[in-house]
LUMRO-417979 format. One record per residue: residue in three letters; x, y, z negated of N, C-alpha, C, O, CB in turn. Coordinates in steps of 0.02 Angstrom, whole numbers, plus 50000, padded with zeros to 5 digits. Glycine has a CB too. Example, Ala and Ser with C-alpha at 12.3 -4.5 7.8 and 13.67 -1.06 7.14 Angstrom:
% LUMRO-417979
ALA506604971649610506154977549610506604983549610507124983449577505654977649548SER506424988849646506844994749643506455000249606506705005749598507044997049714
% end
This chain:
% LUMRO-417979
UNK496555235951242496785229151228496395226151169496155220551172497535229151212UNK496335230051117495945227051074495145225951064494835222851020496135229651031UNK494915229751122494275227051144494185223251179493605222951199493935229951162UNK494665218751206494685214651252494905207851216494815202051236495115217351307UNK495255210151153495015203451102494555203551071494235198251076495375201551054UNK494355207051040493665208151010493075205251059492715200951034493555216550997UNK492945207051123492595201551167492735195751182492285191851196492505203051216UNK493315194051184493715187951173493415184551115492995180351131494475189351160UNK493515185351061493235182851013492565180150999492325175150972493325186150983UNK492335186751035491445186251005491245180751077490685178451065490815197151004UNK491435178651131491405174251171491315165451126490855161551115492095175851217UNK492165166051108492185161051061491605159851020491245154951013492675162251022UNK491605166650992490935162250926490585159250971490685153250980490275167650870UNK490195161851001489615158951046489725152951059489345148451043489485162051108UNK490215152251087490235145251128490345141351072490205135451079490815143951189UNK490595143551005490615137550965489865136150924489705131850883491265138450912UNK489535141050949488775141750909488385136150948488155130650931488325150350918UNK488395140951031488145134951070488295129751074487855125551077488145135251116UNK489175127451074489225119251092489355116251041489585110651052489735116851140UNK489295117850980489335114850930488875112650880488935108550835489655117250913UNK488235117550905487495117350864487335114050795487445117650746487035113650907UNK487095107650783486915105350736487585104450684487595105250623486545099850757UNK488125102450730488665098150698488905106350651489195105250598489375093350769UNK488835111350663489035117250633488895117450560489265119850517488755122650666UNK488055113750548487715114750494488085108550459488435109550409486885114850504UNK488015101750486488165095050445488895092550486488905089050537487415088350452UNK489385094650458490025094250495490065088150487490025084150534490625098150475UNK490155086450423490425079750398489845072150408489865066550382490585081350311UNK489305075750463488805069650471488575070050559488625064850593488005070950408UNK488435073750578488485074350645488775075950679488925081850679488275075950663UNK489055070850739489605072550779489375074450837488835072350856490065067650788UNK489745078650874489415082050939489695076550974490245073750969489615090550968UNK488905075451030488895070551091488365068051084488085068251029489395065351100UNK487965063651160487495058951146487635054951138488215054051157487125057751171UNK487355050051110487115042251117487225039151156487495033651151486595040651120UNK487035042351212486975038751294487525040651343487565038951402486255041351335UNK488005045151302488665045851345489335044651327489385041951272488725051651365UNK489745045551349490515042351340490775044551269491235041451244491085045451401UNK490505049351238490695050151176490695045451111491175045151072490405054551165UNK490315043051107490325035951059491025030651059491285027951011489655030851087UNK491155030351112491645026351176492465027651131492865024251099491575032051284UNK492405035251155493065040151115493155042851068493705045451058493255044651132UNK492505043051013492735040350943492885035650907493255035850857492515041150915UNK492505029450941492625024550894493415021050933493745017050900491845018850887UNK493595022650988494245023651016494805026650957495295023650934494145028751080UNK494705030050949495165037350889494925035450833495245038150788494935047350896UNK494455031450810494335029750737494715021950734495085020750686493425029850715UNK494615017350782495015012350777495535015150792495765011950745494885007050809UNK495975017950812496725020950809496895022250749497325018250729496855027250845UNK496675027750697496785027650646496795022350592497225022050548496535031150638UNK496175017250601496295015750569496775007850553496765003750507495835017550556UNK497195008550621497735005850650498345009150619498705005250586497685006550724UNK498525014750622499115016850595499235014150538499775011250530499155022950588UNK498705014350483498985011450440499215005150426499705004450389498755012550412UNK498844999550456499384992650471499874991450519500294986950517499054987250484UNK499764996750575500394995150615500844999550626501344997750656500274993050671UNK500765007350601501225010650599501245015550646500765013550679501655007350598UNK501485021750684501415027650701501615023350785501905027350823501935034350655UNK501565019850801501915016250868501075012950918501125010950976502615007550830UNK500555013050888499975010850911499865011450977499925017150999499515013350882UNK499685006351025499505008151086498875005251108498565006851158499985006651129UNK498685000051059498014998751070497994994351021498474993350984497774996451136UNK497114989651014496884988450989496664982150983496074981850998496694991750991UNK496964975750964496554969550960495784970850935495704973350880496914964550911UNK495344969450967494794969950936494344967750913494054970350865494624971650948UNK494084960450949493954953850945493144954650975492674950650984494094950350863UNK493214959950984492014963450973492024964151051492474967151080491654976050913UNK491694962351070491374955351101491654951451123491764952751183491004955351144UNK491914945451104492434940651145493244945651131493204950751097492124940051251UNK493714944251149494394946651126494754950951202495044949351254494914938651096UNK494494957551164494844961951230495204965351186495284965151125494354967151285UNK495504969851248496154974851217495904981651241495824983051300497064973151252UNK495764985951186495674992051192496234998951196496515001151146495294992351146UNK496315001751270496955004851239496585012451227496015014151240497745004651299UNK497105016151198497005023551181497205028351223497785029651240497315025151125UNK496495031951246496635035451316496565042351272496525046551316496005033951393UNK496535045351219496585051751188497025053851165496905058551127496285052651150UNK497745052051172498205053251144498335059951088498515059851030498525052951193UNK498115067451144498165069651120497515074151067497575079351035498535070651154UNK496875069451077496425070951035496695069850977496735073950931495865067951043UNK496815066150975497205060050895497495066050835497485065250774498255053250930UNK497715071050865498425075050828497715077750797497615076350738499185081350879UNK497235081350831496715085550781495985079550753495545080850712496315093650839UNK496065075050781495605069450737495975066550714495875061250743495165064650764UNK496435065550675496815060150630496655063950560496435061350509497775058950650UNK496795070050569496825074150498495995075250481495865075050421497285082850507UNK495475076250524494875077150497494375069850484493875069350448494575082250545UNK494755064350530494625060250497494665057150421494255053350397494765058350525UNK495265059750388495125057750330494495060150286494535058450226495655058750302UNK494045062850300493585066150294492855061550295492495058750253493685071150342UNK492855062550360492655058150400492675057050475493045060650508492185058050385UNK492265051850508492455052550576492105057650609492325058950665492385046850611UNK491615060850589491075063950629491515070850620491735074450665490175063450597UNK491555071450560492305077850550492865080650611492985085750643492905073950495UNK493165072650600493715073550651493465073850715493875076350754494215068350650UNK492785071750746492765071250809492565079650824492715081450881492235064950832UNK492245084750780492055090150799492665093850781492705099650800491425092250772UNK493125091450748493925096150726494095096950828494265101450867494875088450656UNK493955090750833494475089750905494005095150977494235097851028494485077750935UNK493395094950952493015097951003493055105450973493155109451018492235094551015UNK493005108050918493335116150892493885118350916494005123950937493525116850820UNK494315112650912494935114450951495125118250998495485123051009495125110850971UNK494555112551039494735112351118494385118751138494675122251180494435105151164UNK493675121151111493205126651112493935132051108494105135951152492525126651039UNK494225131051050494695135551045495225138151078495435143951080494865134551011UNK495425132851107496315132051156495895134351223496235137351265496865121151168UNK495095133251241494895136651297494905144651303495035147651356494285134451307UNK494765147351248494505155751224495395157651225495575162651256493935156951118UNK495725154851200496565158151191496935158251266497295162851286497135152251131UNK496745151251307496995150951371496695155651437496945155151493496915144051384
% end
């Protein structure tokens, strides 16, 4: 049994070596994702959320936004939010790799 966490584990590292790469070295400056994919999308999603709570309170469901012309952005991460809210105070690039450690994580335990 206990070599079977012990490989368990050493799985984990890896995958957090591999999918986490640069952002490992500069936590608090590079966030894992490209440019060119949906990730940009669902931080600045979870960064305007936060930084919604504080004028409107723990009840947020979306976002007046006004950027480009006046749409409504709603929040499809609900439960990213619980592990990017706290590393956001940090910063955002923080919280967005807290939420992807996580998830690296809740994969290796499940």
């Amino acid at each position: 049994m206990k070599a079977d966490r012990a490989f368990a584990l050493l799985c984990w590292a890896i995958a957090v070596i591999l999918g986490m790469g640069e952002a490992l070295v500069h936590p608090l400056t590079r966030a894992i994702g490209g440019a060119n994919t949906e990730a940009p999308g669902h931080l600045w999603g979870l960064q305007a959320t936060v930084d919604g709570l504080a004028e409107w309170g723990p009840f947020v469901r979306h976002a007046d936004v006004g950027f480009p012309g006046d749409f409504t952005v709603h929040l499809v991460d609900p439960v990213s939010l619980l592990a990017y809210a706290p590393g956001a105070l940090l910063s955002p690039a923080f919280g967005w790799n807290l939420v992807h450690f996580g998830a690296i994580g809740l994969g290796a335990w499940g």
